[in-house]
N, C-alpha and C positions, 0 to 999 in steps of 0.2 A: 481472394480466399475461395478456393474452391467449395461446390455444396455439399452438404452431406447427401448419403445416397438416399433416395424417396423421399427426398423435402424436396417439394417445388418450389422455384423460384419466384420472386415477388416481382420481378423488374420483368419486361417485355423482353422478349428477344428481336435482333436486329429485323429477322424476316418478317414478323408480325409488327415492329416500327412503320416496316416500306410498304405492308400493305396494308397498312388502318388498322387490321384484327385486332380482336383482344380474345383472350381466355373466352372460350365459351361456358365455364363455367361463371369467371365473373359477372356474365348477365343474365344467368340464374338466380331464382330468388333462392332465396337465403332455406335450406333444404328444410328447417324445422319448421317452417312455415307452413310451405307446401302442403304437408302431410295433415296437420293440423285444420287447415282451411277445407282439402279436399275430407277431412272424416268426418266435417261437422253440414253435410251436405247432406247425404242421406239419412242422418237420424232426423234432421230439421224437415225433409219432403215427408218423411214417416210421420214426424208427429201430425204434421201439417195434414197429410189425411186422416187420420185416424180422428184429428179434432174437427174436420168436417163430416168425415162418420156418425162420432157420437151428437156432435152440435145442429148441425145443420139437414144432414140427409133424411130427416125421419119426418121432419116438416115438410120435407120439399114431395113427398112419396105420399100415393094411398096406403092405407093399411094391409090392402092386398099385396103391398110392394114388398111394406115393411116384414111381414109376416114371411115371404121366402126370403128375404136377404138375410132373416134370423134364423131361418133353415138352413141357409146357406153357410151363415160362420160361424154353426154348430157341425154343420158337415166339413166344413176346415179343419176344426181339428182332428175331425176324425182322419183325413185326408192327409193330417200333420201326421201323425203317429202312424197309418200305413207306408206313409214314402218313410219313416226315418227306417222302418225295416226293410224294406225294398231299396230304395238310393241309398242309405248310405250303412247296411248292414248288410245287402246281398240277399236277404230273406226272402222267398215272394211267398206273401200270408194271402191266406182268401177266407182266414176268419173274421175280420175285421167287423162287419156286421152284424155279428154273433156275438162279440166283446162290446158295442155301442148298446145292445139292447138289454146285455147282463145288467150294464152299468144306469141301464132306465129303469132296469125291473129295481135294482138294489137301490135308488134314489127313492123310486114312487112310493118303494115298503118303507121307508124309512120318512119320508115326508107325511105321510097314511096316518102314520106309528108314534111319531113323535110331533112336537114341535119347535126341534132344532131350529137354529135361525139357519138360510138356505147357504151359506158360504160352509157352515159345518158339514150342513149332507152334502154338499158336492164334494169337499175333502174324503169323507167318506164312502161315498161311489165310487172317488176315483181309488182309493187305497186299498177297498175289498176286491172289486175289477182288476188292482193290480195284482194282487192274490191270484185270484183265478185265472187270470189269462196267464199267469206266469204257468199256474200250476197247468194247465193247457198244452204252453210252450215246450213241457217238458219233453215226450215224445217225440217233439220234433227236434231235440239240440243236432243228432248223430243224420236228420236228413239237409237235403238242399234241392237245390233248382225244382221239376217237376214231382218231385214227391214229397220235397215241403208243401208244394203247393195242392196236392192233394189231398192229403195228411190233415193240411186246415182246414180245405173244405166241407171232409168228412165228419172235422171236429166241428166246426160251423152248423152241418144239419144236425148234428146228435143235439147242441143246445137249442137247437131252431124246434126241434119236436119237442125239448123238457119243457120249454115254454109255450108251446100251443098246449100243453097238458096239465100244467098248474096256471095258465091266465097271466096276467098281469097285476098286481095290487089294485082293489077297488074301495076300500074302507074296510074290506071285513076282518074276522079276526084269525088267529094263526097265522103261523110262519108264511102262508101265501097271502093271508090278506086280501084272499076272492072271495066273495061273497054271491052265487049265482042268482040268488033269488032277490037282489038288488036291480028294484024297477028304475030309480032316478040315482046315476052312478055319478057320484060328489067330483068335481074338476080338481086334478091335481095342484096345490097349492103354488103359488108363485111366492118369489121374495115382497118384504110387506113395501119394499122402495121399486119393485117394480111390475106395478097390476097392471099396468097396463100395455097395450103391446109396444107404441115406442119408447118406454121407460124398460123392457123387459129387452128390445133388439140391445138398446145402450147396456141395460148389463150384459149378456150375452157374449160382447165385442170386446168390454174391458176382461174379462174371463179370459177369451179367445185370445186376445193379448198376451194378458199373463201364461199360458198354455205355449205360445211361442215364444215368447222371452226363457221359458224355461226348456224348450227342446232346443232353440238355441247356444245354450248358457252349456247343455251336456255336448252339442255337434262342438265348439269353440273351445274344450276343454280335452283332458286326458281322454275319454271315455270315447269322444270323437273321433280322435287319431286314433285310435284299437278297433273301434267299428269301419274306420278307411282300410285301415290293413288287412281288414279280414275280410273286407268286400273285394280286394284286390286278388288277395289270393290266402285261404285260412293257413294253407301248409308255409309259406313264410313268415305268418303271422304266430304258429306257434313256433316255427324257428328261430322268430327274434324274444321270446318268450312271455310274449302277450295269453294270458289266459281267455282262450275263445270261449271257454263253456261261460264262463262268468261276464262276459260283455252280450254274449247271446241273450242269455237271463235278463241281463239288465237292458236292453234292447226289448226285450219281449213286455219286460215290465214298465218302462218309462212310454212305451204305444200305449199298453192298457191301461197304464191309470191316467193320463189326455183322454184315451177316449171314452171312458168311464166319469169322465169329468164331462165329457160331450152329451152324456144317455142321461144325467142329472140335467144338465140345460134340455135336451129334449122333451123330460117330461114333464118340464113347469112351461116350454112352449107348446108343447102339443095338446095340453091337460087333459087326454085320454089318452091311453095307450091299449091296442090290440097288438094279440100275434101275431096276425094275419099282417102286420104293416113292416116284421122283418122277417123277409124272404132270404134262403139261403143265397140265391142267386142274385141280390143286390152283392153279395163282396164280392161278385166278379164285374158289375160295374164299377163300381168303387173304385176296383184297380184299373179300372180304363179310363175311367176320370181322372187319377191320378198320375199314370204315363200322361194323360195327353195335359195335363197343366204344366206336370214338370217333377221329377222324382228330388233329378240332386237338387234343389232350390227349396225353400221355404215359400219361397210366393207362391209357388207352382201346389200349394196345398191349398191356396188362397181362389185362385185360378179352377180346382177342382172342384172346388165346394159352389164357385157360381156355376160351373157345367154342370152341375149334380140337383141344384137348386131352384136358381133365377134363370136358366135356359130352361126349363117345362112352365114355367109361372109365364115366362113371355111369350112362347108358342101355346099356350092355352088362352092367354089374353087376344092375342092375336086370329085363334078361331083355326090353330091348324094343332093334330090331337100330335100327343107327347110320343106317340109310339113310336113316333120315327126318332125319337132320341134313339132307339137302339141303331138303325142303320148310321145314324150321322156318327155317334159314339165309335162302331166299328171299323167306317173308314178315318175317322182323328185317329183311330189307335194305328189302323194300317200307316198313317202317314206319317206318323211319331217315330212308328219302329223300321221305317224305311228311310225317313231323310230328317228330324231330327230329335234323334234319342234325347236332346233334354229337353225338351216339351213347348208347348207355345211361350211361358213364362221365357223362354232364352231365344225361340225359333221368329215370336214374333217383332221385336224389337229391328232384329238383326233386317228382317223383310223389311221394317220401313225405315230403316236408315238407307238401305241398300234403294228404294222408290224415292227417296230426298234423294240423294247424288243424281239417281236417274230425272228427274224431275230438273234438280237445279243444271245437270249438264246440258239438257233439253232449252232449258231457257236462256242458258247463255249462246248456243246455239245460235238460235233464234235472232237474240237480241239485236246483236249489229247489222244484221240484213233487214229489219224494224226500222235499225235509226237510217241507213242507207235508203230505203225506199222514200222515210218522209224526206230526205233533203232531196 
């Protein structure tokens, strides 16, 4: 009885009889497997660092250590929320650092002010930040390339001067909550589970978590294909009738409230805040920190935050001054935007797989002229 058409046959055919073969798919494993074994791989390496993060690394580290690496994955997500607008909206912001210190000024009045428990005021910082950066965002929806990036920076110093002019919250009272003639200025309040500093990196981390599980959750969903489309190209993106003004916004709004959620963790780590500590000209390091970890990746925000961070804490432990962060900064950026656009989080990998073949070709090489010389 002949087969039907597209049913494969169950029985060998003659030529694959004479020569052994079988179906190469038959000695494939069973495909639902595969899938399954391979996806529970990386969530399992994730957890597995992340619970030597919170468990183990705070023991193992001086409190000098501990203290930048908590700088460090409070600058992550700032780093998260710049790449989702640059990798994967096409945006290039250079306010970013104007928006981290909104969201320190609006945590510290409110930590001053009240005695919310601290997961509310970071909710808080990050949802009025989301407010204002949006409202921010708005002049900018009609620009792109070089004059969005302008645009932000300009917007960037305008906050950068409202804030060397009202201060930072210090106890006092009013809507600024400066008090000048305050001799012994009270430490920004920490959460009451975590005074101390490796109790404070561990929250911090779990925050910083939560902060990429949820810019995650938007890149993985509807809001993330609308934001590909329009980094692709906006004019087919409103041609397949994706609304760009409305994903712009929500793009400008889901950076700001991360990183308003970031300037609430800074100022329960830092427990002083001056003006003088956000310069307009950190968001344009920021974004060089963040080209060279990696734009289209998550990690690559992870990657920025220890360039931003625990590379000056290890060059100043070390006895050589930080200023050369900017030359070294300049040329990772030259070298990103030269040979590879998605950042060391992809460039560096690929280098050392490519030094393993080199290496293990090398030794095979070698080997049998080894076993040749002893006989």
């Amino acid at each position: 009885m002949a087969n039907p058409a597209g049913v494969r046959s169950e029985e060998p055919t003659k030529a694959t009889e004479a020569t052994g073969a079988s179906d190469p798919a038959a000695r494939r494993p069973p495909a639902s497997r595969v899938p399954e074994a391979s996806a529970l791989v990386r969530p399992a390496v994730i957890v597995a660092l992340l619970a030597f993060v919170l468990l183990a690394l705070p023991s193992l580290l001086s409190l000098y250590y501990v203290d930048a690496l908590t700088q460090a994955a409070i600058y992550s997500i700032v780093a998260l929320g710049l790449g989702l607008l640059v990798g994967r909206v096409g945006m290039v912001s250079l306010g970013q650092a104007a928006v981290l210190a909104m969201g320190a000024w609006v945590a510290a009045r409110i930590l001053f002010a009240t005695g919310l428990p601290y997961p509310i005021v970071l909710l808080a910082a990050g949802l009025i930040t989301m407010v204002l950066g949006t409202l921010v965002g708005l002049p900018a929806l009609r620009l792109s390339g070089l004059y969005l990036a302008l645009i932000t920076l300009m917007l960037a110093g305008a906050i950068t001067v409202v804030l060397a002019s009202i201060n930072f919250p210090n106890g006092g009272h009013g809507f600024t909550g400066y008090n000048a003639s305050t001799v012994h200025i009270p430490p920004i309040r920490r959460p009451s589970i975590a005074t101390t500093d490796p109790a404070y990196f561990r929250y911090v981390v779990i925050v910083a978590a939560l902060m990429f599980l949820l810019v995650l959750a938007h890149v993985s969903l509807r809001p993330g294909r609308a934001w590909a489309a329009i980094r692709q190209s906006e004019s087919a993106a409103l041609a397949a009738g994706i609304n760009t003004t409305l994903y712009k916004l929500w793009a400008f709004a889901l950076a700001s409230f991360v990183t308003g959620v970031a300037g609430g963790l800074l100022a329960g780590g830092s427990r002083y805040l001056y003006s003088i500590d956000f310069q307009t000209q950190d968001s344009i390091t920021l974004l060089a920190v963040v080209l060279m970890g990696g734009i289209y990746s998550i990690w690559g925000a992870i990657v920025a935050g220890l360039l931003l961070e625990l590379l000056p804490a290890l060059l100043n432990s070390w006895g050589v001054s930080a200023d050369w962060l900017t030359i070294l900064f300049g040329v990772g950026v030259l070298q990103v935007l030269t040979t590879a656009p998605a950042g060391l989080v992809d460039q560096v990998p690929k280098d050392l797989a490519r030094l393993g073949r080199l290496v293990l070709g090398l030794f095979r090489r070698t080997a049998p002229a080894t076993g040749s010389s002893s006989k």
